[in-house]
N, C-alpha and C positions, 0 to 999 in steps of 0.2 A: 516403401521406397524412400520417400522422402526423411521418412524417420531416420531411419538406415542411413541415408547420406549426413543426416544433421549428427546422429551421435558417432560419428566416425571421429568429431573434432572434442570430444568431452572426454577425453581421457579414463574411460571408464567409470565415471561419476555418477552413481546412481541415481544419487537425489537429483543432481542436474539432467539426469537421460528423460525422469520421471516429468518433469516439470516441460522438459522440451516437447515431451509427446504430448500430455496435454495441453497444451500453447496449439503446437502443429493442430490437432481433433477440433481444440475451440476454432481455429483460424477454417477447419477444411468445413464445417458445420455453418457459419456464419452467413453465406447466401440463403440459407434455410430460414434463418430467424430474421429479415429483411420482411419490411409490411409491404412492400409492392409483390403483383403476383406474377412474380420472375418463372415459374414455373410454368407459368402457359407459354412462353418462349419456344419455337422449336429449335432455335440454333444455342438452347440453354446449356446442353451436353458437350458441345465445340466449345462453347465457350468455356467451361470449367476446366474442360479437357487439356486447353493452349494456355490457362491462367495456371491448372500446375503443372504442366509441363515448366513453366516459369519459373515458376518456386523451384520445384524441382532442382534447377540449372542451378539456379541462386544459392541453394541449399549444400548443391555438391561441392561447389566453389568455394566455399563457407564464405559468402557475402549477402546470406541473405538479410534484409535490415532487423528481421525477429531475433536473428542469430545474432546480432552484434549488440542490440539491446539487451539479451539475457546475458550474453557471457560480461556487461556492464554491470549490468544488476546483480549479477550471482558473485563479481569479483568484487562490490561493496559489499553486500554479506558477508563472505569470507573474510577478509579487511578488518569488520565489525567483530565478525566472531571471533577472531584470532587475537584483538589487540585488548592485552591486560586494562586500560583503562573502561574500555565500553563492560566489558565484562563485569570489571567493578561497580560502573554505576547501575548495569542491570540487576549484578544480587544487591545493590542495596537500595532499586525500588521495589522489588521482590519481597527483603527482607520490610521494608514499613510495609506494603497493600498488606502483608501475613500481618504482621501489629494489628493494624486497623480492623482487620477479618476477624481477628481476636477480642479487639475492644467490643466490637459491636455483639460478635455474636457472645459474648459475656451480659448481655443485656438483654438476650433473647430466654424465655424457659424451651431448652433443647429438651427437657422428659415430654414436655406437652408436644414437643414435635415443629417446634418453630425452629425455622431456618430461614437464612439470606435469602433472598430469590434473586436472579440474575439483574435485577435493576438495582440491587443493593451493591451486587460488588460491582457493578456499573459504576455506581456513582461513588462505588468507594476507590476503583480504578482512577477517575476521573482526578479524584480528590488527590490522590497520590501523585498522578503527572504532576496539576497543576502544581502540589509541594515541590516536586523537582523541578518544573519549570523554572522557579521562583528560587529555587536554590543556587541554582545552572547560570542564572540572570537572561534566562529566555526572555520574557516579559519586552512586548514591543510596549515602547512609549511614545504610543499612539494618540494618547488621549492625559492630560493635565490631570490635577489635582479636585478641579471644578467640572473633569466631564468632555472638556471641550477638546475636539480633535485637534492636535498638537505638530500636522504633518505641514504646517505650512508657516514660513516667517511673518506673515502679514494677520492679521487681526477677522478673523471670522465675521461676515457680517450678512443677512438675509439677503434674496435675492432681489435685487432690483435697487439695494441702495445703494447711495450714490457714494465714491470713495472720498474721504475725508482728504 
């Protein structure tokens, strides 16, 4: 039912109906995975009972606050995916982590049967944001030339001495 009432507002959106339902199954599930032992309760079945009837309400409304989060989150993806600039900069970290995949495994004997294992392109992943970060001008400058954390006007000094 509740499914039913939430994908009434998705316009046919598969991916988005998909995502909703399981959202909805992880959220109806979640008193289950709770370490108190809620289950010896006998007024536990009312309770769940009157909590989605709530939802429920919220859902048909379309005001429930999962629903307004997703349709936030799903209309930045769409946003992302759709605009020629993000698109570009994704194939072209795409296009270096594949270089690098290449470099490396060029230095592997592939007949004897050597390949990356998943912490290899982990860290060749890694290796690559951090190139884009740094290209992007992500890079907080947080910290100096010498180390020293850079977030404050005033001169760093141990605790307990006394200010100049």
């Amino acid at each position: 039912m509740i499914s039913r009432a939430s994908k009434q507002f998705l316009m046919g959106d598969k991916i988005l109906e998909q995502l909703v339902i399981l959202t909805i199954k992880d959220q109806f599930f979640l008193p289950f995975r709770y370490q108190a032992p809620i289950e010896n309760n006998w007024y536990m079945g009312r309770s769940l009972a009157d909590l989605w009837d709530r939802h429920y309400a919220l859902f048909a409304n379309n005001m429930h606050p999962i629903q307004l989060e997703v349709y936030e989150n799903y209309n930045k993806f769409l946003r992302a995916h759709h605009d020629e600039y993000e698109v570009a900069q994704q194939k072209e970290v795409q296009e270096r982590y594949n270089e690098v995949v290449d470099q490396r495994s060029a230095a592997l004997n592939q007949a004897e049967g050597e390949r990356l294992s998943v912490d290899d392109k982990t860290d060749i992943y890694m290796q690559v944001m951090s190139e884009w970060r740094e290209k992007a001008n992500f890079s907080l400058n947080t910290r100096n030339k010498t180390g020293e954390i850079n977030d404050y006007l005033e001169v760093r000094r141990p605790f307990g001495a006394a200010a100049q």
